[in-house]
Phi, psi and omega in degrees: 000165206191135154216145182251109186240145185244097194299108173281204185214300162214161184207143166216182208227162166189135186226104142103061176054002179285143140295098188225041151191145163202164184221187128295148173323112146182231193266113146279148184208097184277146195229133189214144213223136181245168162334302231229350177280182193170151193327303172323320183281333216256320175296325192278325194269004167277270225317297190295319192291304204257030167236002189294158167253099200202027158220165219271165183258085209240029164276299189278119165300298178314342165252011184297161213038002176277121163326107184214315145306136150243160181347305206296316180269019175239034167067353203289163146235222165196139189249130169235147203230080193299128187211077191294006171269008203270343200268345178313158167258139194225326180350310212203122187102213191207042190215145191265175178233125195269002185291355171293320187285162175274161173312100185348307170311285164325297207305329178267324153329301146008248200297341156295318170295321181283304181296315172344286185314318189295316191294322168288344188272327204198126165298316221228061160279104161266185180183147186273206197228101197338110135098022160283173151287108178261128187249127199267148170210103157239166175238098143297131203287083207122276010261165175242117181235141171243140165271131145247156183222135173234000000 
């Protein structure tokens, strides 16, 4: 599992001109579910995105400018985003290889289980909308982009 998360100012989601997530400074978080995840991986990687530490401390003067915060303790929130391209293989050609990702079907049980879960975790969880066209719209925050992986 792989998520590319992006500390924002805002982010929002739009599927057929509708808006059907958006958040406030906080986490946008693409998310891409490989061959081998599964609630337990799904569960460790909401637990690593809303514990990263990766917004500034600006309580403590000795810590100012320091990645010292995560989401939960500056309130933000986090828009999650199923992004089965996070799974390519790019190593080798110039064509990406998708062989890597789980299977639609699985992969959006998945990735439901995973915002569940997220939703329990944190009052301010959106999400965009599982194997639509989705138009992603952010004001990055830095900007600060992380690959994380579990």
């Amino acid at each position: 599992m792989r998520a590319l998360i992006q500390r924002v100012h805002r982010a929002s989601v739009t599927v057929d001109a509708h808006c059907v997530g958006e958040i406030e400074h906080g986490l946008l978080a693409y998310i891409g579910l490989g061959h081998d995840d599964n609630l337990q991986s799904a569960q460790r990687m909401i637990d690593k995105i809303l514990t990263y530490r990766i917004f500034d401390n600006d309580d403590d003067p000795a810590k100012f400018g320091k990645l010292d915060k995560n989401v939960q303790q500056v309130g933000g929130g986090l828009l999650l985003v199923s992004q089965f391209t996070l799974m390519a293989k790019t190593d080798k050609g110039r064509r990406p290889d998708f062989g890597g990702a789980m299977a639609p079907d699985a992969a959006q049980a998945l990735f439901e289980q995973l915002v569940n879960y997220a939703k329990t975790q944190h009052p301010n969880v959106a999400t965009g909308e599982f194997g639509a066209d989705m138009q992603v719209a952010s004001i990055n925050d830095g900007p600060l982009n992380f690959l994380l992986e579990v």
